[in-house]
N, C-alpha and C positions, 0 to 999 in steps of 0.2 A: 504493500500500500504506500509504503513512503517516498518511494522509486517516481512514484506520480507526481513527489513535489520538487520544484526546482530549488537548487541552492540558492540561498545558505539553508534555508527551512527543512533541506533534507534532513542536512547533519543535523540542526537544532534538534527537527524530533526525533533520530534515532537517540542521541543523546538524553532528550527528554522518557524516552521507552525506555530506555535502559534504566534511569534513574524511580518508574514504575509511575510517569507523570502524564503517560501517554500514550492509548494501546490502539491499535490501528483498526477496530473497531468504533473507534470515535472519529475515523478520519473519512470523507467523504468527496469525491470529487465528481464534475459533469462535464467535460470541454475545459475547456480554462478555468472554469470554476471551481474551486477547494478550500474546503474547511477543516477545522480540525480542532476539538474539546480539548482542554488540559486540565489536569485537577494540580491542584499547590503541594502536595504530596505524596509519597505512595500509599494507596488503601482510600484514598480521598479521594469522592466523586467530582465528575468537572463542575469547573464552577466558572470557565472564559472560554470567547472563542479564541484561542491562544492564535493562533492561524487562520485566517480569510483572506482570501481573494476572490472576488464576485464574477471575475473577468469583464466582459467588455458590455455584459445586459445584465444593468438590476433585475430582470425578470427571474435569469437562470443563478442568480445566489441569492435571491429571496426563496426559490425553490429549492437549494441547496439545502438553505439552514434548514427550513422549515422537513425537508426529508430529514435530515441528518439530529434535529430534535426528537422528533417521531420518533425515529429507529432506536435514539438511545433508551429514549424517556427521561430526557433530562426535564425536569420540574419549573428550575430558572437557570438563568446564564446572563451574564455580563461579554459587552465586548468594549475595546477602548480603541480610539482612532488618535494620539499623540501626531500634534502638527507643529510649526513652529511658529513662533508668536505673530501675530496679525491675518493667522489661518485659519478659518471654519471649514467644517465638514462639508455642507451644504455648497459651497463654491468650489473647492479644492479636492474633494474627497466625493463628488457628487453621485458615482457609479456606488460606492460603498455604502454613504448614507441613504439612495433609495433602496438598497439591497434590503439593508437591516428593518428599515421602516416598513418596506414589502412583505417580511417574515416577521411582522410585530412585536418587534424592539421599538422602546419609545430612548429619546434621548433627556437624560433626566439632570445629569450634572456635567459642571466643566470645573476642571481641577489645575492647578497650577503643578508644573513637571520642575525640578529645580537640580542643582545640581553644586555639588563641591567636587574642584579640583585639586590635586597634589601643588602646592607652592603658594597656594593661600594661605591665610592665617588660620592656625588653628586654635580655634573657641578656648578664652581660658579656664579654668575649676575657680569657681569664685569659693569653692570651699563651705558651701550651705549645705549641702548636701553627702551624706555616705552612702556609699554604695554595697546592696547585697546581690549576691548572681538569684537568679529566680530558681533557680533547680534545687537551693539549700532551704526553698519554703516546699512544702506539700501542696499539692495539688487541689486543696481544698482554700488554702489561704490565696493560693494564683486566681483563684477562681472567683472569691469573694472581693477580689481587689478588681479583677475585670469588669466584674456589675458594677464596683463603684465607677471606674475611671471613664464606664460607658454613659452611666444617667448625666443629660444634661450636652451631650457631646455632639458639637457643630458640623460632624462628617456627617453624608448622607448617608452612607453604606449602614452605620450605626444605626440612627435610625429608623432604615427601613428594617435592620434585621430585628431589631427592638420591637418596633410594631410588629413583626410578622411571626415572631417565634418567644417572644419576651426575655429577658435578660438571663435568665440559667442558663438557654441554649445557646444565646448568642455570644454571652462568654465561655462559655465550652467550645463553639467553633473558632470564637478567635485563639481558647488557648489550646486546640489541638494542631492550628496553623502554625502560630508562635514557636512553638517545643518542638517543627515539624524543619523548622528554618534551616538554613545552609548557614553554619557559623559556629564560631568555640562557644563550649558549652558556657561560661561563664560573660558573654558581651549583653546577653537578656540579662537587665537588672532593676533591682527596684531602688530607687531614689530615695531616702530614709533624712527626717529631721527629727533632730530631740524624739527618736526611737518609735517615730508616727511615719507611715508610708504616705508618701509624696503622693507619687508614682510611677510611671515605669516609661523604659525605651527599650527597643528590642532591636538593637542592626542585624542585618543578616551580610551575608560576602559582599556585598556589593551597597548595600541601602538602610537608611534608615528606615525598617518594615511596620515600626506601628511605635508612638509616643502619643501619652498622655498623663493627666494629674488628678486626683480626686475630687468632686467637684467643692468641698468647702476648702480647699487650697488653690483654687485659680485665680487668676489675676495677682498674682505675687511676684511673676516672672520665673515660677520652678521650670517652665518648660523650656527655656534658656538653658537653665542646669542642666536640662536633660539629657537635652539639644549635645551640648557641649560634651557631655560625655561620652555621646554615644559617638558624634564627629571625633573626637579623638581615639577612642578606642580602632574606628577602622585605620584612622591616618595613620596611627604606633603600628597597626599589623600589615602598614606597607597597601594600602588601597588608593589607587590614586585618582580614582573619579567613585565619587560617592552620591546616590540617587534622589530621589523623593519625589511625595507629589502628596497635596492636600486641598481639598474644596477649595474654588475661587473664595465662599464666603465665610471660611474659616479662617478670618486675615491675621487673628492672634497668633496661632500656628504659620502662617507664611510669610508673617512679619519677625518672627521668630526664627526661621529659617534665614530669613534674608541679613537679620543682625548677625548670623552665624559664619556667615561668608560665602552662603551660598546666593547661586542665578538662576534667575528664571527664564528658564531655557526655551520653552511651550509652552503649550494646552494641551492637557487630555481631556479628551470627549465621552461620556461613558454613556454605555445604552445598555439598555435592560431591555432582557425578555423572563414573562413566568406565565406559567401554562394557565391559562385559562380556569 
């Protein structure tokens, strides 16, 4: 099946199959059109179209998805269309966004994509905060920490999982994600003042994968601290472009990123489909 996709996306998914993130029954093609589910781990159901190309007729990859849902039974799915700054979907991406619109994805948020490089400044330890790795708490305390640092929280994704499954399940998906990351077991940590949990940052190889504070400690500037520990932690282990991305209207968080020394590089476009 993978033989069908052009490079680089070959290698990507053989790589991603091997890693157990991508089985070639989620992969699906018509003509120039291919798709292709990823889940965030192995054992984990997909949860993006990691891989689209609609080719040259929104017709034939809105019929794409729309077989390639069917067949799996995927429930919901996310897809993201990353452009560079002053670029929308709808003029620049226009064969893709009638695709997804075709196959009943709505377009729901636009996120800011950002980015630290090796020879910037790296973020100082203003020293408020201690740090514990999250693997030396149980799995009950990660978890009661997740529902806090969720209630009240300006991302969309929260939210929507908040409303749709309520806060047990949703911090159980985020912390089977979390523990599921590509990175040393001890860079997930939680941010500790006067022996009270902050909150938490989690890098993975490449990015900053999930930061947040508990909500009667926000507006303090912990997410600064957070920020900064978790940017230095990849910089010491030798990363030299480091990722992110957060709601355009989450600007505490990407005002926070940007005092950090990161740019904003894009937009990410995210579109949601869930089954009827």
């Amino acid at each position: 099946m993978f033989d069908q996709f052009p490079e680089p996306a070959r290698s990507q998914l053989i790589a991603a199959h091997d890693e157990g993130k991508v089985r070639p029954e989620w992969c699906f093609t018509d003509g120039d059109a291919r798709v292709c589910f990823w889940a965030p781990y192995r054992g984990a159901q997909p949860v993006i179209t990691w891989h689209f190309s609609p080719g040259p007729d929104p017709a034939t990859g809105a019929a794409l998805l729309r077989r390639g849902l069917a067949e799996t039974g995927i429930t919901k799915i996310f897809h993201d269309i990353a452009l560079s700054p002053g670029m929308t979907p709808t003029v620049d991406r226009p064969v893709e966004h009638d695709a997804l619109m075709g196959a009943g994805f709505t377009l729901e948020v636009e996120r800011v994509r950002l980015e630290w490089r090796s020879g910037s400044d790296i973020p100082a330890d203003s020293g408020r905060l201690t740090y514990r790795p999250a693997r030396r708490h149980t799995e009950r305390e990660l978890l009661d920490l997740l529902v806090r640092v969720s209630a009240g929280s300006l991302d969309h994704d929260t939210q929507v999982e908040l409303a749709a499954v309520g806060p047990e399940q949703e911090a159980r998906s985020m912390y089977d994600d979390l523990v599921n990351r590509k990175g040393k077991p001890d860079w997930f940590v939680i941010g500790y003042a006067a022996e009270q949990p902050i909150g938490l940052v989690a890098p993975d190889d490449h990015s900053i994968a999930y930061i947040g504070v508990v909500p009667e400690h926000r507006g303090k500037g912990y997410v600064s601290d957070l920020l900064a520990h978790g940017t230095r932690t990849l910089a010491e282990a030798g990363v030299e472009r480091i990722v992110a991305a957060t709601d355009v209207a989450n600007t505490p968080t990407s005002n926070a990123f940007l005092r950090a020394g990161y740019s904003e590089v894009g937009r990410l476009f995210r579109y949601y489909w869930r089954a009827p």
